[in-house]
PQR file with spaces between the fields and no chain letter, atoms N, CA, C, O and H, PARSE charges and radii, in Angstrom:
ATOM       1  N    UNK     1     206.115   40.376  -31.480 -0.4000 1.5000
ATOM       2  CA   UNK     1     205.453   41.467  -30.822 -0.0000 2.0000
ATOM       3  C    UNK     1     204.340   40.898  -29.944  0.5500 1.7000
ATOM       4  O    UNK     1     203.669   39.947  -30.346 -0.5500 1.4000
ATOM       5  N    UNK     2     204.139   41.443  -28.791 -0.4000 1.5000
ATOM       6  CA   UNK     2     202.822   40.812  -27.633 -0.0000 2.0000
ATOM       7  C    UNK     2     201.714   41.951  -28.013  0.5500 1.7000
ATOM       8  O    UNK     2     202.039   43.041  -28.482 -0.5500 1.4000
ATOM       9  H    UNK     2     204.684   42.215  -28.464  0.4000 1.0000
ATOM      10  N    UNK     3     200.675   41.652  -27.812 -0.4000 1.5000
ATOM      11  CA   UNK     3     199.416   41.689  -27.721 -0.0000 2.0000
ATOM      12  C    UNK     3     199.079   42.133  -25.999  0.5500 1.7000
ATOM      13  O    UNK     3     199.730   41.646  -25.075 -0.5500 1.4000
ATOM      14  H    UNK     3     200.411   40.766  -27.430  0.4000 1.0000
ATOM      15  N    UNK     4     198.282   42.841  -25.857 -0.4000 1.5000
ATOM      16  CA   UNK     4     197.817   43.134  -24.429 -0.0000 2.0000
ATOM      17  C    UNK     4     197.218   42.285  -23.944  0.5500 1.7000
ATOM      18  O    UNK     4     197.324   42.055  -22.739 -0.5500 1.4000
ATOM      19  H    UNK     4     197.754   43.237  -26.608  0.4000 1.0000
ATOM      20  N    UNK     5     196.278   41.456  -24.888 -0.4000 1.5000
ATOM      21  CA   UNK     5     195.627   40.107  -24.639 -0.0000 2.0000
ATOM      22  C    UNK     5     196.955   38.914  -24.219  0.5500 1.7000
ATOM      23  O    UNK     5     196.429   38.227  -23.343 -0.5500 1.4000
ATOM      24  H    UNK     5     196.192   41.643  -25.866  0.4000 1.0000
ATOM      25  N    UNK     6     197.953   38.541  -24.375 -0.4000 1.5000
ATOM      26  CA   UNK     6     198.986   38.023  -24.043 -0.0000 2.0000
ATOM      27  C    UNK     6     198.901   37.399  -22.612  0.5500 1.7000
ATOM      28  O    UNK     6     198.843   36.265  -22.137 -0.5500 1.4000
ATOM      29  H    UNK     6     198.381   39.099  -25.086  0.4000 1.0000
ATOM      30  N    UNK     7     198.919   38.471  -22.233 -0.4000 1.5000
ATOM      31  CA   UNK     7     199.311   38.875  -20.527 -0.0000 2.0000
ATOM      32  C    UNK     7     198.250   38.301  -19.762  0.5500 1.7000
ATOM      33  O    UNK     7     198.438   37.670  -18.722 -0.5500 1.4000
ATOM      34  H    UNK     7     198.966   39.392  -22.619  0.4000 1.0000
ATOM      35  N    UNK     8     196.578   38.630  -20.533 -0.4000 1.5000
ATOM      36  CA   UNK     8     195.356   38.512  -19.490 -0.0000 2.0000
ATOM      37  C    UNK     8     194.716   37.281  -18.820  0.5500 1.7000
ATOM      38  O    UNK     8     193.508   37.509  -18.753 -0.5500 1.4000
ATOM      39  H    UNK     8     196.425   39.143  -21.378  0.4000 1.0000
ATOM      40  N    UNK     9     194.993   36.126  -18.318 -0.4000 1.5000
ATOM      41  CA   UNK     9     194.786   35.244  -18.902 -0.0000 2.0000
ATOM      42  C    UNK     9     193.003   34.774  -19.092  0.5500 1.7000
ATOM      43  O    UNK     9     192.749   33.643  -19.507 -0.5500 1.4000
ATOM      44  H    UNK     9     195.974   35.941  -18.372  0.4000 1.0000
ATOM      45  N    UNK    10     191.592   35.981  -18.667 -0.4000 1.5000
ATOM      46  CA   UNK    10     190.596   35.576  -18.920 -0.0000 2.0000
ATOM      47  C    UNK    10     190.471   35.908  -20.421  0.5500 1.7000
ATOM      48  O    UNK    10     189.350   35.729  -20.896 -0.5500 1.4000
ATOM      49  H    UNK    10     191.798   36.899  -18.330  0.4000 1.0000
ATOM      50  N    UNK    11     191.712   36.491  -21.481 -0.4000 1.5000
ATOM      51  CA   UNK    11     191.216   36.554  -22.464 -0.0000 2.0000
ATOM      52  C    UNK    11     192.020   35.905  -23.846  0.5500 1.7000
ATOM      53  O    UNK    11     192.018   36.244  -25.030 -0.5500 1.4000
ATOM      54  H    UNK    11     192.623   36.636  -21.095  0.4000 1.0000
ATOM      55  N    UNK    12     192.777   34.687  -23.015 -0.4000 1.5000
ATOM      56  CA   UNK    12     193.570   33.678  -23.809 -0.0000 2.0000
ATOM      57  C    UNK    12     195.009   33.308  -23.664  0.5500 1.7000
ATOM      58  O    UNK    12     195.768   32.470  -24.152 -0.5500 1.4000
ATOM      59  H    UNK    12     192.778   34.411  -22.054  0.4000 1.0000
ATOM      60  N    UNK    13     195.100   34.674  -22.437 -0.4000 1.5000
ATOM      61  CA   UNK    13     196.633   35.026  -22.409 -0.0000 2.0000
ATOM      62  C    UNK    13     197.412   33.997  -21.317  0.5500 1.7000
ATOM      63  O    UNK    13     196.852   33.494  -20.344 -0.5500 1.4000
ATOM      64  H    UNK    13     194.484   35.354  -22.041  0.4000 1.0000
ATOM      65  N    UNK    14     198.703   33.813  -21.659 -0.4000 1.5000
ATOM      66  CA   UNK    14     199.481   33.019  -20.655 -0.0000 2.0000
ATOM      67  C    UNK    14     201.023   34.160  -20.392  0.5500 1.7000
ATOM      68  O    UNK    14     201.994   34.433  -21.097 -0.5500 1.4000
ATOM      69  H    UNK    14     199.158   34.222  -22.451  0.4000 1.0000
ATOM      70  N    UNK    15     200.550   34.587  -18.955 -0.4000 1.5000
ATOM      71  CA   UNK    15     201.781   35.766  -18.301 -0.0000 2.0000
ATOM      72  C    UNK    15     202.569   34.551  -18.060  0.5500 1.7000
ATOM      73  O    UNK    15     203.744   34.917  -18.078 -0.5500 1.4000
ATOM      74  H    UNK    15     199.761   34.365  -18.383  0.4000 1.0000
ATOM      75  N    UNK    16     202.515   33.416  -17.866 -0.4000 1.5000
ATOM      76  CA   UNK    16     203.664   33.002  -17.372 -0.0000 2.0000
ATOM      77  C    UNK    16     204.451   32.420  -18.305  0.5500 1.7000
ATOM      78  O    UNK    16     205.566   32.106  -17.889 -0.5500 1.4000
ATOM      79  H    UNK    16     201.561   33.119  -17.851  0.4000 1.0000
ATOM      80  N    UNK    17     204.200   32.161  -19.523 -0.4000 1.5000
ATOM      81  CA   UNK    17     205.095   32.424  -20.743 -0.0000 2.0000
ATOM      82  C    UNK    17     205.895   33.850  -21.349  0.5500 1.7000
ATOM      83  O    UNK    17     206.879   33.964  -22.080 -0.5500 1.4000
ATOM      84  H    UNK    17     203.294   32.416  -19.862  0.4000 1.0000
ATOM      85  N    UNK    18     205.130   34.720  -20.790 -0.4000 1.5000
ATOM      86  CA   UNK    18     205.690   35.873  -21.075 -0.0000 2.0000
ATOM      87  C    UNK    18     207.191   35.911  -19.900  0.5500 1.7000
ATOM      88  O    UNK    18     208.371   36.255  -19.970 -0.5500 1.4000
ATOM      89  H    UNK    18     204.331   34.627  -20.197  0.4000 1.0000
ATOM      90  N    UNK    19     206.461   35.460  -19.095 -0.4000 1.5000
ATOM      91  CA   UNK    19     207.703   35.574  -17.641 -0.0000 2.0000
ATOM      92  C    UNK    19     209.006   34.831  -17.861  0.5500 1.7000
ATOM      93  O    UNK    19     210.173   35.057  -17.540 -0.5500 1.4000
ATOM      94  H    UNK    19     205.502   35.181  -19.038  0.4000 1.0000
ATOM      95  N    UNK    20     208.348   33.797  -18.570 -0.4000 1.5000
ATOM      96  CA   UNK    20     210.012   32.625  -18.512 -0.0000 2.0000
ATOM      97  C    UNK    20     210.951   33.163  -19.889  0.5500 1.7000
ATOM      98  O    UNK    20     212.156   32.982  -20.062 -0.5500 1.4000
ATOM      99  H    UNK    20     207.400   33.613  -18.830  0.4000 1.0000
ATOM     100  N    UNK    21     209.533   34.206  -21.203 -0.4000 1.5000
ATOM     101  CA   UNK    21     210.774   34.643  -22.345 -0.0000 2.0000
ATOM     102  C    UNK    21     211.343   35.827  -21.320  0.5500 1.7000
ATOM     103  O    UNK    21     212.335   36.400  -21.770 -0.5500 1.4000
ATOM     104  H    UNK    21     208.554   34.353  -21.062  0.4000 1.0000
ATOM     105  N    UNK    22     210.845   36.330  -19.907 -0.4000 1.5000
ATOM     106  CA   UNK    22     211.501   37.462  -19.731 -0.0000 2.0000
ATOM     107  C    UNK    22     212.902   36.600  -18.965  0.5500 1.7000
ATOM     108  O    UNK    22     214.044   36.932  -19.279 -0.5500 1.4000
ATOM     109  H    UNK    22     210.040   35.865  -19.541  0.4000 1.0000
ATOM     110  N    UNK    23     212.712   35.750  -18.193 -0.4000 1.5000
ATOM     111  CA   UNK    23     213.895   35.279  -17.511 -0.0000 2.0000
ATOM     112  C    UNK    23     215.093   34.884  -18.552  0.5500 1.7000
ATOM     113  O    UNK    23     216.287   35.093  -18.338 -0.5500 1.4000
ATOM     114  H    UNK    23     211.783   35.480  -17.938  0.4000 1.0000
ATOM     115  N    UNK    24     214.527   34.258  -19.751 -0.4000 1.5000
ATOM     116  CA   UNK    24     215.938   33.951  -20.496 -0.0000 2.0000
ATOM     117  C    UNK    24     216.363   35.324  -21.250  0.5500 1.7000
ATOM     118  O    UNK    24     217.466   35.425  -21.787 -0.5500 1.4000
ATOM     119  H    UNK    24     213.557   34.088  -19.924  0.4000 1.0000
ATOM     120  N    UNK    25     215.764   35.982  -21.250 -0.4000 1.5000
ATOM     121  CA   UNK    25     216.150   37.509  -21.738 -0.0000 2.0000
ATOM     122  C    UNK    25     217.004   37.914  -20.533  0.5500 1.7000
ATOM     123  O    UNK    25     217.653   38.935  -20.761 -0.5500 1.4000
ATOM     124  H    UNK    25     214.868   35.900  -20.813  0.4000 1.0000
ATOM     125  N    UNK    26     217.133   37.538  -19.651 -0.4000 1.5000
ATOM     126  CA   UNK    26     217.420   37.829  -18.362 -0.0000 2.0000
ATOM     127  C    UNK    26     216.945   39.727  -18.094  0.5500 1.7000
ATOM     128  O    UNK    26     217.586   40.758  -17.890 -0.5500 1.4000
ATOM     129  H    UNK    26     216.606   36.708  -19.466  0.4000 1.0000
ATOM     130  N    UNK    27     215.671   39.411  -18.228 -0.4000 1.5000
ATOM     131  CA   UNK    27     215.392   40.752  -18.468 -0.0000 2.0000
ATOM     132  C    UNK    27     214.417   40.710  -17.046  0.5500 1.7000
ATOM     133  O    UNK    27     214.175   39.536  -16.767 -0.5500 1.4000
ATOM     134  H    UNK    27     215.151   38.574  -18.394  0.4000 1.0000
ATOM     135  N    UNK    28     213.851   41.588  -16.163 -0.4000 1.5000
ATOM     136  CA   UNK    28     212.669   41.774  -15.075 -0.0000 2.0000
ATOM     137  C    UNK    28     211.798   41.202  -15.435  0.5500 1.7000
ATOM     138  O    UNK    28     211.126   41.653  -16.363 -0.5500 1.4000
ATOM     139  H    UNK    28     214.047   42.542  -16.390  0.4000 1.0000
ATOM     140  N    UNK    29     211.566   40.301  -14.985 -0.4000 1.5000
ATOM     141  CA   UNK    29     209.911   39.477  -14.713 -0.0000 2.0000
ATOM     142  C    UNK    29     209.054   40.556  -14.231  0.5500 1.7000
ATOM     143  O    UNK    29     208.273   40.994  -15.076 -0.5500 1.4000
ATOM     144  H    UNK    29     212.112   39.936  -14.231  0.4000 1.0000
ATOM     145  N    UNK    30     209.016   41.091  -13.062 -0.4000 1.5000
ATOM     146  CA   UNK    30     208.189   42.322  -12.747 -0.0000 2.0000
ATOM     147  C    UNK    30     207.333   43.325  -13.680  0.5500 1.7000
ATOM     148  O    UNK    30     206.399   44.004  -13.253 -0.5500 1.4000
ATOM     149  H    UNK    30     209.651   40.735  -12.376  0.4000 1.0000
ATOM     150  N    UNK    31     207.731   43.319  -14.845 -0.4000 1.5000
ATOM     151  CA   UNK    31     207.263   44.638  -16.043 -0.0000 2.0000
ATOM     152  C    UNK    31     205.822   43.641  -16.338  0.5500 1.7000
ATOM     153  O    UNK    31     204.772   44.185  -16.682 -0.5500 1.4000
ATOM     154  H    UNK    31     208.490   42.768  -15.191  0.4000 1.0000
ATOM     155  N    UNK    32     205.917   42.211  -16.167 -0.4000 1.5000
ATOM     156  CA   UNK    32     205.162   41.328  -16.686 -0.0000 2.0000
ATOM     157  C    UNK    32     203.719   41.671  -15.680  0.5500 1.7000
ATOM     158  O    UNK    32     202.734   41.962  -16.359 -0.5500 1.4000
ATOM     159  H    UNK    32     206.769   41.769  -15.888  0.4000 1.0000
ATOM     160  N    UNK    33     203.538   41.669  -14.445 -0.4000 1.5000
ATOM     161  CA   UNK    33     202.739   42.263  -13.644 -0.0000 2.0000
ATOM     162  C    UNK    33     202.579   43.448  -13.609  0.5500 1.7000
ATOM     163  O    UNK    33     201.420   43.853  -13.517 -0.5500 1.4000
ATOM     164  H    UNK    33     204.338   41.432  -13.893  0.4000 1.0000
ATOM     165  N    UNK    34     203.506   44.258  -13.660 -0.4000 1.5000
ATOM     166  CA   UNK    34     203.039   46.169  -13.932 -0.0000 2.0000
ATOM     167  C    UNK    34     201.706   46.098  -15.461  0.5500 1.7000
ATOM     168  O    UNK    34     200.705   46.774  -15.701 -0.5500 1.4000
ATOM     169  H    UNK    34     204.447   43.930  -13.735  0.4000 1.0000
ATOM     170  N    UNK    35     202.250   45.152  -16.052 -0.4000 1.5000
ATOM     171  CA   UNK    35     201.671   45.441  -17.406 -0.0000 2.0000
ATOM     172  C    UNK    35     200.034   44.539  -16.920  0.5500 1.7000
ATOM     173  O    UNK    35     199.203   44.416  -17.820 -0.5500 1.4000
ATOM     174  H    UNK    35     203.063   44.603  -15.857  0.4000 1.0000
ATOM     175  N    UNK    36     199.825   44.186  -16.045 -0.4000 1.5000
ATOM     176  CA   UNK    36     198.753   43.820  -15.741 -0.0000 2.0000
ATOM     177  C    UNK    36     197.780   44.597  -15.000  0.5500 1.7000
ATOM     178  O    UNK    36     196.565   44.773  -15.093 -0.5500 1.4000
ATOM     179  H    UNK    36     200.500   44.285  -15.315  0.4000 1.0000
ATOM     180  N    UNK    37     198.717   45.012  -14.225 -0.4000 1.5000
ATOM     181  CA   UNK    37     197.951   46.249  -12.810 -0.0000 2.0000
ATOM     182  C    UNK    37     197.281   47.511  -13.634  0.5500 1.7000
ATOM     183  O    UNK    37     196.254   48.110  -13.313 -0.5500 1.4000
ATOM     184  H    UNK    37     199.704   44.869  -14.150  0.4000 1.0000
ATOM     185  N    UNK    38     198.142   47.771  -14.805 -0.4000 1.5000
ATOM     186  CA   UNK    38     198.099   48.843  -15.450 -0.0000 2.0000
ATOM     187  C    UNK    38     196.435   48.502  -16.272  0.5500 1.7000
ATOM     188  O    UNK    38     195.346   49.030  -16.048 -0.5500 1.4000
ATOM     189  H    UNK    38     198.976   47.285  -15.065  0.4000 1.0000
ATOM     190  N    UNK    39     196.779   47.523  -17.167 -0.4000 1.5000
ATOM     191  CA   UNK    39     195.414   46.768  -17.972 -0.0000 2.0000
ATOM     192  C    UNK    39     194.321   46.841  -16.783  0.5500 1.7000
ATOM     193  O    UNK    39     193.299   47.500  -16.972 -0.5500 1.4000
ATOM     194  H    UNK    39     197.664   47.094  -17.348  0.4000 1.0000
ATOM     195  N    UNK    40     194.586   45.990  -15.239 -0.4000 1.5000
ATOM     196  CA   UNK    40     193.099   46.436  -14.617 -0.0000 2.0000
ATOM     197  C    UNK    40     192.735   47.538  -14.244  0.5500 1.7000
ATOM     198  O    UNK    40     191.648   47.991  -14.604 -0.5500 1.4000
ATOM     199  H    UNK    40     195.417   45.455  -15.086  0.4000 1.0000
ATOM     200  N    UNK    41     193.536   48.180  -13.470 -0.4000 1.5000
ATOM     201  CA   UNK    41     193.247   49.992  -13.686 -0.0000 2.0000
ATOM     202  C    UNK    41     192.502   50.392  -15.143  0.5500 1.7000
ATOM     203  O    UNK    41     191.393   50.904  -15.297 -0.5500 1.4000
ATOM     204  H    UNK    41     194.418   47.812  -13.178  0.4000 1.0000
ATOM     205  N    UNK    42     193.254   50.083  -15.919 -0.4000 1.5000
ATOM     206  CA   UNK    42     192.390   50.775  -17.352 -0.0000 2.0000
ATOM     207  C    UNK    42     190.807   50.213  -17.414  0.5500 1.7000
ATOM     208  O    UNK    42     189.976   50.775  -18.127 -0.5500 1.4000
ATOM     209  H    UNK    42     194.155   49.668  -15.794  0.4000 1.0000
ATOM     210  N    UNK    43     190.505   49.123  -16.644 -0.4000 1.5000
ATOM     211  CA   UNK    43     189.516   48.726  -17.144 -0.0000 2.0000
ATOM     212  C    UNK    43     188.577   49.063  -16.356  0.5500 1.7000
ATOM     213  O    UNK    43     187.384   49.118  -16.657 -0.5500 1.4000
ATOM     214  H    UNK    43     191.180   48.667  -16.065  0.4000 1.0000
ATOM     215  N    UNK    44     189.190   49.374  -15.027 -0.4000 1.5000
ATOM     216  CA   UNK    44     187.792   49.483  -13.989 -0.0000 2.0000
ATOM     217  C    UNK    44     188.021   50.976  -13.877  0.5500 1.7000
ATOM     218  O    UNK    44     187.382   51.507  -12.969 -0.5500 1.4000
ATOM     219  H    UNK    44     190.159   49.329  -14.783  0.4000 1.0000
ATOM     220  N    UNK    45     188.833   51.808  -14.641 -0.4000 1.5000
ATOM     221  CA   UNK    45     188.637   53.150  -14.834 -0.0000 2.0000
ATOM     222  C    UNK    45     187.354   53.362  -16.142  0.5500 1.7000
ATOM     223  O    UNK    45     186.494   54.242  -16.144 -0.5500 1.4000
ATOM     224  H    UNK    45     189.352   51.376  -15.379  0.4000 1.0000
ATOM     225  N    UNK    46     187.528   52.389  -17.081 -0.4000 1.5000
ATOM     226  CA   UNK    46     186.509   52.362  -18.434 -0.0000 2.0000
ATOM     227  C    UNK    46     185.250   52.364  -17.938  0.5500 1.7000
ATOM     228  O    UNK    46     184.351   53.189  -18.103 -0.5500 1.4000
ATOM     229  H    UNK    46     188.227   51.674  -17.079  0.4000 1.0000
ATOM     230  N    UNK    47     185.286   50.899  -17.029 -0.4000 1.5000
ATOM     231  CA   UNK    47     183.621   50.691  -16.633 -0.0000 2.0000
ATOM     232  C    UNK    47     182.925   51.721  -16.015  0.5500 1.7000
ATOM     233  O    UNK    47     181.765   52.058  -16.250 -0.5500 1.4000
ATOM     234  H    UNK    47     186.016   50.230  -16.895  0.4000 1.0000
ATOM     235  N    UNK    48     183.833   52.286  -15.070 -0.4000 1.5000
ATOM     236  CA   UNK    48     183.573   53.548  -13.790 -0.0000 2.0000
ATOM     237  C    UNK    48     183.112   54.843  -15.007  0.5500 1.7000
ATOM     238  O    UNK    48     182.257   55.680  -14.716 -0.5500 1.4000
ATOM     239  H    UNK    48     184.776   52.012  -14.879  0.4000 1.0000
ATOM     240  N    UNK    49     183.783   54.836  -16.293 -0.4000 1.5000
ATOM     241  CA   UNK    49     183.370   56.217  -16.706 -0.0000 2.0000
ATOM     242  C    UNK    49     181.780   55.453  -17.676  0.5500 1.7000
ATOM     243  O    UNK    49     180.840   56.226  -17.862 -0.5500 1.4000
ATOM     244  H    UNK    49     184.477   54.156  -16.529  0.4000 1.0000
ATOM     245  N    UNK    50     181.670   54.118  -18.150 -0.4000 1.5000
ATOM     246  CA   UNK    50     180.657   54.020  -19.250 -0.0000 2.0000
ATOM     247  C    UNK    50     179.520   54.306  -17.643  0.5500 1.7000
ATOM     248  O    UNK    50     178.410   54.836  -17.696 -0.5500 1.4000
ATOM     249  H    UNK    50     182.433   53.490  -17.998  0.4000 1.0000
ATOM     250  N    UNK    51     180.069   53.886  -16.594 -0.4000 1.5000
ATOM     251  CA   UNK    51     178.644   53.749  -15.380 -0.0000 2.0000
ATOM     252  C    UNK    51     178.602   55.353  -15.303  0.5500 1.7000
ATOM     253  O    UNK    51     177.476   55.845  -15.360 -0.5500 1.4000
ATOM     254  H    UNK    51     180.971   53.456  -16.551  0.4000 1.0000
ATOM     255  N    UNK    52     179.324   55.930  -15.223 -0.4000 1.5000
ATOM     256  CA   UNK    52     179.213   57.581  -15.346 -0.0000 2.0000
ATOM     257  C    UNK    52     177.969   57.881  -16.491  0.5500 1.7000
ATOM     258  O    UNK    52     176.835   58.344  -16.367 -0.5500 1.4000
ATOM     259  H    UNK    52     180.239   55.530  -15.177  0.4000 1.0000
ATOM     260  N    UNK    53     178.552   57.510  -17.367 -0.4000 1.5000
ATOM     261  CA   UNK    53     178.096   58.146  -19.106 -0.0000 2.0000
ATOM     262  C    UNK    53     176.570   57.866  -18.781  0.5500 1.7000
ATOM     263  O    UNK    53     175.808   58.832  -18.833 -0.5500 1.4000
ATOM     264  H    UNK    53     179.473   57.133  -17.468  0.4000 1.0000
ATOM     265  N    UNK    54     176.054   56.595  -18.444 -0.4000 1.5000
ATOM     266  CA   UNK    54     174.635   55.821  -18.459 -0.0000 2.0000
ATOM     267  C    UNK    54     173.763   56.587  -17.495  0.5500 1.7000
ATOM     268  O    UNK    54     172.649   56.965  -17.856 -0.5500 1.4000
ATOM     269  H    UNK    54     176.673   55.811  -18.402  0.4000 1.0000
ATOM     270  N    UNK    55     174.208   56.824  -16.323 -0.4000 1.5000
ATOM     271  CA   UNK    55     174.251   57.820  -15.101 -0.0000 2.0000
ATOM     272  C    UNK    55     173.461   58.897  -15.729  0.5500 1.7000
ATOM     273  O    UNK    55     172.255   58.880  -15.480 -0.5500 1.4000
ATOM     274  H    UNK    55     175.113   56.518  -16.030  0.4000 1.0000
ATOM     275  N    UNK    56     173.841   59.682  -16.376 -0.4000 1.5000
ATOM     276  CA   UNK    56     174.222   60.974  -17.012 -0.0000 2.0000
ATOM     277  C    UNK    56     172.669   60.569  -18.146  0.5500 1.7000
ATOM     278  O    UNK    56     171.536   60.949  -17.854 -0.5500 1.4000
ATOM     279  H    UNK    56     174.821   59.695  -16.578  0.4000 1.0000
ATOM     280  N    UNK    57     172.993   59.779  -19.361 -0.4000 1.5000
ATOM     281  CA   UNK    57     171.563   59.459  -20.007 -0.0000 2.0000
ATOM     282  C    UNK    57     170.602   59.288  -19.497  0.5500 1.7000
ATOM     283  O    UNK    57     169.627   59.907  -19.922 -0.5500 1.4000
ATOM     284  H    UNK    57     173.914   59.471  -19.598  0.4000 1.0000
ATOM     285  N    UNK    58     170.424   58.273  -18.232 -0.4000 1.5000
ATOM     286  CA   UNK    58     169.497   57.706  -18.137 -0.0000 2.0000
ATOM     287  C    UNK    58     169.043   57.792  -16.569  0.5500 1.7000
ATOM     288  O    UNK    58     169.113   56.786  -15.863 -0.5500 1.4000
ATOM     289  H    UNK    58     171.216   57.770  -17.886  0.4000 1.0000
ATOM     290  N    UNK    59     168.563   59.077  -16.043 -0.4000 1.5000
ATOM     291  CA   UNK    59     168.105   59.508  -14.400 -0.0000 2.0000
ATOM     292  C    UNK    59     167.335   58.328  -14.124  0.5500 1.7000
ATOM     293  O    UNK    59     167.108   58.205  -12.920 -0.5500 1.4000
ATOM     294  H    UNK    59     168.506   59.894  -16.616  0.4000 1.0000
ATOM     295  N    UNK    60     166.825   57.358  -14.901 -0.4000 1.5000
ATOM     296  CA   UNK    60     166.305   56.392  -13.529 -0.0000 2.0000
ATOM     297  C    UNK    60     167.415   54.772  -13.518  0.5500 1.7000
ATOM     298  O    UNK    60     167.053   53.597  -13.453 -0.5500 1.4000
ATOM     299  H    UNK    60     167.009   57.458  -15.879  0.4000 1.0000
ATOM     300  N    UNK    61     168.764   55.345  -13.605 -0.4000 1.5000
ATOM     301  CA   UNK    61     169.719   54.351  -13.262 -0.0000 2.0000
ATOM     302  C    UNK    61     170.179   54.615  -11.939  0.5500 1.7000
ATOM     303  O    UNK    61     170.259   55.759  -11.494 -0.5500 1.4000
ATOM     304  H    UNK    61     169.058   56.299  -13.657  0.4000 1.0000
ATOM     305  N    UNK    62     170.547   53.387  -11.170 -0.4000 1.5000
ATOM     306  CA   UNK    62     170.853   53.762  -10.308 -0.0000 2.0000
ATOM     307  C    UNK    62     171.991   53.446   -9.505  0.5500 1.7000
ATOM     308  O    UNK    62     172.259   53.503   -8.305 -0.5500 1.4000
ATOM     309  H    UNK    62     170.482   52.457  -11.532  0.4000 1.0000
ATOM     310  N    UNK    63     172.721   53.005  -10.812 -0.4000 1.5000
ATOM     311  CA   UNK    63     174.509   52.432  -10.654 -0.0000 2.0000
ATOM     312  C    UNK    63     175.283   53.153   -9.975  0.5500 1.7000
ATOM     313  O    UNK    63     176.192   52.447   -9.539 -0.5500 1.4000
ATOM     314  H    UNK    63     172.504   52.958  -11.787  0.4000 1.0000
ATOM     315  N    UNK    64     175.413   54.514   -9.574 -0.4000 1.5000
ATOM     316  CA   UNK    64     176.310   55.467   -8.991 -0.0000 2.0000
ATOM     317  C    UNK    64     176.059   55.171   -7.554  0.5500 1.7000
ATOM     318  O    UNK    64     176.658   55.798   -6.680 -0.5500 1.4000
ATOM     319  H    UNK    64     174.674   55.087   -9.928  0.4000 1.0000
């Protein structure tokens, strides 16, 4: 089973091992990058809402 960390590689991960079990699977290499685009979207959607949240606590921030 993979790990989301797998894929990332600032957080240990090697995609291009994931890529070569996808080639002898003869399965799409491609899902291997969707599954990345997807992870940075999630993340700079996270940061965008904690910079929201702080926003919202704290009127003399001025991150927005």
């Amino acid at each position: 089973m993979l790990d989301i960390f797998d894929f990332i590689v600032a957080q240990g991960g090697n995609p291009e091992k994931i890529k070569e079990s996808q080639r002898r699977r003869f399965a799409p290499e491609e899902v291997v990058d969707e599954v990345i685009a997807l992870y940075q979207d999630h993340r700079a959607s996270e940061d965008s809402q904690v910079a929201d949240e702080k926003s919202i606590t704290d009127p003399n921030c001025s991150s927005v």
